[in-house]
C-alpha positions in Angstrom: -48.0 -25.1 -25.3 -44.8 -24.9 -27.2 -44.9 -21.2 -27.0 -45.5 -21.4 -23.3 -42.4 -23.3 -23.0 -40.3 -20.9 -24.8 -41.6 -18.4 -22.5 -40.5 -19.9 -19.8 -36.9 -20.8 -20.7 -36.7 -17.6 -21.7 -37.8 -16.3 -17.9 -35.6 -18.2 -16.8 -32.7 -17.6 -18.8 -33.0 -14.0 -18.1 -33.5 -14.9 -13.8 -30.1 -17.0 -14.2 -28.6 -13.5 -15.9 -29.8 -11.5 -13.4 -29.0 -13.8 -10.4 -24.9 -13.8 -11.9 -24.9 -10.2 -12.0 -26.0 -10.0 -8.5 -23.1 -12.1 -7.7 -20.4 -9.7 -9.0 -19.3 -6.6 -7.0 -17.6 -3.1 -7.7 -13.2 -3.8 -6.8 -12.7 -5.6 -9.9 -16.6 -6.7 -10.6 -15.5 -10.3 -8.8 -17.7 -12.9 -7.3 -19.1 -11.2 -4.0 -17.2 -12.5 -0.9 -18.8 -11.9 2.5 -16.3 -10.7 4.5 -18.2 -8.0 6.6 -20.2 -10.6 8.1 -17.7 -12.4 8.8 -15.5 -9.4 10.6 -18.7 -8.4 12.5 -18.9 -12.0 13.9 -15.3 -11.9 14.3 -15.4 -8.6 16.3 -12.0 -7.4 14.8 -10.5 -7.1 11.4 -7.2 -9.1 10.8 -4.8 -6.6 9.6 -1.1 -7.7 7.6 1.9 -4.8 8.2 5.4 -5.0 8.5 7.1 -2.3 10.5 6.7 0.7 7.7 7.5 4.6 9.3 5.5 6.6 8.6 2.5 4.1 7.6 3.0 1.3 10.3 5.6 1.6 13.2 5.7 0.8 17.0 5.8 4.1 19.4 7.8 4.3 22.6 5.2 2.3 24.5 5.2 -0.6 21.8 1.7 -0.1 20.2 1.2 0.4 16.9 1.0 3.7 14.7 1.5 5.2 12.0 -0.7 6.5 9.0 -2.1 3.0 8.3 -2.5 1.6 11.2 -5.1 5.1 12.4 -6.5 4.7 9.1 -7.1 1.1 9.8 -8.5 1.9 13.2 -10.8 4.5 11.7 -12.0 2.3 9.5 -12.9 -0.9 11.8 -14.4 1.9 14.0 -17.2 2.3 11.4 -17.6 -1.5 11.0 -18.1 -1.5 14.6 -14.9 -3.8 15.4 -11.8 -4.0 16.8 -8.0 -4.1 14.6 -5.5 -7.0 15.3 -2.4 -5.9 13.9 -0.4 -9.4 12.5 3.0 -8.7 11.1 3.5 -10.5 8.0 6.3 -11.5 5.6 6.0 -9.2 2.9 6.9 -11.6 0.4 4.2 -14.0 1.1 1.8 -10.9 1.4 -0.5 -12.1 -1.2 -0.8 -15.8 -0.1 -1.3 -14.2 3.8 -4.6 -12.7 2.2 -6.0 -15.4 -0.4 -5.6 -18.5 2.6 -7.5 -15.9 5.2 -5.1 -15.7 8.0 -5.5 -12.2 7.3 -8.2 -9.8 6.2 -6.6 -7.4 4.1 -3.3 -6.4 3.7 -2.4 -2.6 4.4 1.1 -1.4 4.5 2.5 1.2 2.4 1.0 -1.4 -0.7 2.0 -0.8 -4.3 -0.8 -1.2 -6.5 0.8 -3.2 -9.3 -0.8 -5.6 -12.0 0.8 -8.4 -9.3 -1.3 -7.7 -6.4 -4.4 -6.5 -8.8 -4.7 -10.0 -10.6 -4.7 -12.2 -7.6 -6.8 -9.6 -5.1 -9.3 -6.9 -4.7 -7.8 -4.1 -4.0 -9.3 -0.7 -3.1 -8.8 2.9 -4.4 -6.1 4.4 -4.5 -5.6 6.4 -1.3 -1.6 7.7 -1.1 0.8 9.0 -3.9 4.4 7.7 -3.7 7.3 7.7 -5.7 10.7 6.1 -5.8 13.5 8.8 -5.0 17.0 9.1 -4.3 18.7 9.9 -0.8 22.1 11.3 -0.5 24.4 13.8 2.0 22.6 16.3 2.0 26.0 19.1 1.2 25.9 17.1 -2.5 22.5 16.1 -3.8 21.6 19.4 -5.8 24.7 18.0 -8.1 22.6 15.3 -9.1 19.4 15.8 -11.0 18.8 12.5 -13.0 20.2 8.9 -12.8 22.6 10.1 -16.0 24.5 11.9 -13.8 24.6 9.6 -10.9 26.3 6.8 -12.8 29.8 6.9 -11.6 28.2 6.7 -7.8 27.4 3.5 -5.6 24.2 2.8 -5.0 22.2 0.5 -2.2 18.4 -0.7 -2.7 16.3 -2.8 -1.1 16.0 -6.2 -3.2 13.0 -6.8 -5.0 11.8 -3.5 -4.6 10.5 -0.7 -6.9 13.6 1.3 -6.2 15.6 -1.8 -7.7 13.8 -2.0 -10.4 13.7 2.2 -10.9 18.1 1.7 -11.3 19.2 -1.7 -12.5 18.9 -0.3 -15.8 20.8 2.6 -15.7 23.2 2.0 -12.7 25.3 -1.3 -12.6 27.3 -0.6 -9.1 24.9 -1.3 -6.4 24.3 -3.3 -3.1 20.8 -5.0 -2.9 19.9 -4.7 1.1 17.5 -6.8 3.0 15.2 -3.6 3.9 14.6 0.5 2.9 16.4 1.6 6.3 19.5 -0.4 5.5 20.0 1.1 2.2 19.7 4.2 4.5 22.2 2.9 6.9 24.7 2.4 4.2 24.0 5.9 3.0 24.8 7.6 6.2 27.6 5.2 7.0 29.6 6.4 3.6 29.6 2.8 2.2 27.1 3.8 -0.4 26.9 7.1 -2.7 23.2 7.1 -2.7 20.0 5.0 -2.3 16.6 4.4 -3.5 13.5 4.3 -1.0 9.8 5.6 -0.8 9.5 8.9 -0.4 7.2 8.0 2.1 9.5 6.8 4.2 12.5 9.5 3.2 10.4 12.6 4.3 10.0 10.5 7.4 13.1 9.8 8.3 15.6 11.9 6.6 16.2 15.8 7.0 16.0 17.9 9.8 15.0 16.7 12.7 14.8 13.2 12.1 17.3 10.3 12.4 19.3 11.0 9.1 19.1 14.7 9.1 22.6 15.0 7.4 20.7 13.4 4.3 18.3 14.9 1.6 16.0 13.8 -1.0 16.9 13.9 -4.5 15.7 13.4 -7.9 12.2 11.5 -8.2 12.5 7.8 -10.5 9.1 6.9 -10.2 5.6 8.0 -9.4 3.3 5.2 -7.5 0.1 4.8 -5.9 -1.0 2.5 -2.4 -3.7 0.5 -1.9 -5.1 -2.2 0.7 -5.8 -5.8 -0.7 -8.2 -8.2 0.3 -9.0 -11.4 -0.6 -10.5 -11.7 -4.1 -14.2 -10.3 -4.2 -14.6 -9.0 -0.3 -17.0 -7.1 0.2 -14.6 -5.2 2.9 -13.1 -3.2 -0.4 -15.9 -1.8 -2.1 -16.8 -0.9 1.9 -13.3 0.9 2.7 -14.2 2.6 -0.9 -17.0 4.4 0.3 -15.6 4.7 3.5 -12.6 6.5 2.3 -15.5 9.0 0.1 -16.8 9.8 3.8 -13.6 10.8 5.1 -12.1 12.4 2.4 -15.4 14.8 2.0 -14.9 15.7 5.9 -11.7 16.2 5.9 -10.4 13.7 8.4 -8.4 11.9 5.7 -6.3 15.1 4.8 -5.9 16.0 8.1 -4.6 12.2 8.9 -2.1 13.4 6.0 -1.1 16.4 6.8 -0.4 14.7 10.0 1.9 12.0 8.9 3.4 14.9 6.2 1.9 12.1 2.8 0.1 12.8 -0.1 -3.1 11.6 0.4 -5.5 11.1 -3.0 -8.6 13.3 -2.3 -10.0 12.7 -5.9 
C-alpha cells in the first residue's frame, strides 16, 4: 500500500509537470494567453500606430497605409478578421498593450530589453538603423560623429537617435517628433539630425519632400518588432505567419515596395 502511494504522488507530480509545460508558449516561453479566440470573437484585431511614413501614414483619402498597416491587414486576413487602426501615445505604448485597449502594438517598434521584459514580442521582421540627415551639397564631408562635432544637431527626445549622440555631440535641440528634427534641418536652424532610416529613405532625396537632403553616416543598427500583451498567443501566430509569407515572397515584395529591409531569415 505504501508503495502504491508513492506511485501515485509520483503520477501525479509528473501530470502537474506536464500540465505547467502545456501552459507556456514559444515568444518568450510565457504563460499562454488566448488572444486568437478572443480576436476571432471580436471580428477585428485592435491595432496601436502613431502616424510613421513609411510604416503607418494616412493617404490622400485619409485611410491608413503604409508598410505596417498592409502587413497588419495581411495578417488579420489569415485570422479571418478585420484591422482597427487606434492611434496611440507612443510613450504609453506599453501600458496601451498590457491593460488591452489594444491588441498589439505595431509601428516601426524597436525591439529593446524595455519592451521585451514587459511583452511578447514577435520576430524580428525589419532592419533599421539610426543615421544622420544633412544638405545634401555637404554630407560626404562627414563620415563619423568625430567629425560632426563642431555642427548643431536636432533629435527627437527620448529616441534612439538621442541616445546614438548625447555622448559625443553636446550642441543639440531635442524635438517633439523625427519630422521636426527634419524641419529644422531643411530650415538651416540645425547642421544635421538623427532619424530612422526608415523614415529618411522615405522622405528625403529625390523626389520626396526634402529632396535637397541626404543620408549620412549610419550610428546604429536596430531591428522592429510588434508587441502584444505578455504570453498571446497572436505572436507565436504572426511568427509562423510571417514564415508563410516570407517563403512566398509577398513579404519581400511588400518591402521592396515601401523601399525597407525586410528580415527574410
Amino acid at each position: 500500500m505504501k508503495l502504491t502511494k508513492r506511485i501515485l504522488t509520483c503520477l501525479m507530480a509528473i501530470v502537474l509537470v506536464a500540465a505547467m509545460a502545456l501552459s507556456f508558449t514559444a515568444c518568450g516561453g510565457e504563460k499562454s494567453v488566448e488572444d486568437i479566440k478572443a480576436v476571432k470573437e471580436a471580428g477585428k484585431l485592435v491595432v496601436g500606430i502613431t502616424n510613421y511614413e513609411p510604416m503607418d501614414y494616412l493617404d490622400e483619402n485619409g485611410e491608413w497605409t503604409g508598410f505596417d498597416a498592409e502587413f497588419a491587414r495581411l495578417f488579420a486576413a489569415e485570422l479571418g478578421v478585420t484591422v482597427e487602426f487606434v492611434e496611440i501615445d507612443w510613450d504609453n505604448k506599453i501600458f496601451e498593450v498590457k491593460s488591452g485597449a489594444i491588441d498589439c502594438v505595431w509601428n516601426g517598434m524597436t525591439i529593446t530589453a524595455e519592451i521585451s521584459e514587459s511583452c511578447s514580442v514577435s520576430d524580428a521582421y525589419i532592419n533599421n538603423s539610426q543615421v544622420v540627415i544633412m544638405k545634401a551639397d555637404v554630407v560626404a564631408n562627414y563620415t563619423d560623429l568625430a567629425s560632426m562635432t563642431g555642427l548643431k544637431f536636432a533629435v527627437e527626445a527620448g529616441s534612439a537617435g538621442e541616445k546614438a549622440i548625447c555622448e559625443t555631440i553636446t550642441d543639440y535641440t531635442a524635438v517633439s517628433t523625427q519630422a521636426d528634427a527634419l524641419l529644422e534641418v531643411a530650415s538651416g536652424s540645425a547642421d544635421a539630425c538623427v532619424i530612422d532610416v526608415t523614415m529618411a529613405n522615405a522622405m528625403t532625396g529625390e523626389g520626396t519632400s526634402y529632396a535637397n537632403l541626404a543620408i549620412g553616416a549610419t550610428l546604429t543598427e536596430e531591428e522592429y518588432g510588434v508587441a502584444f500583451r505578455k504570453g498571446s498567443d497572436l505572436c507565436e501566430e504572426l511568427n509562423k505567419f510571417m514564415d508563410k509569407i516570407i517563403a512566398d515572397g509577398t513579404f519581400k515584395a511588400l518591402g521592396d515596395k515601401y523601399k525597407l529591409s525586410v528580415v527574410t531569415e
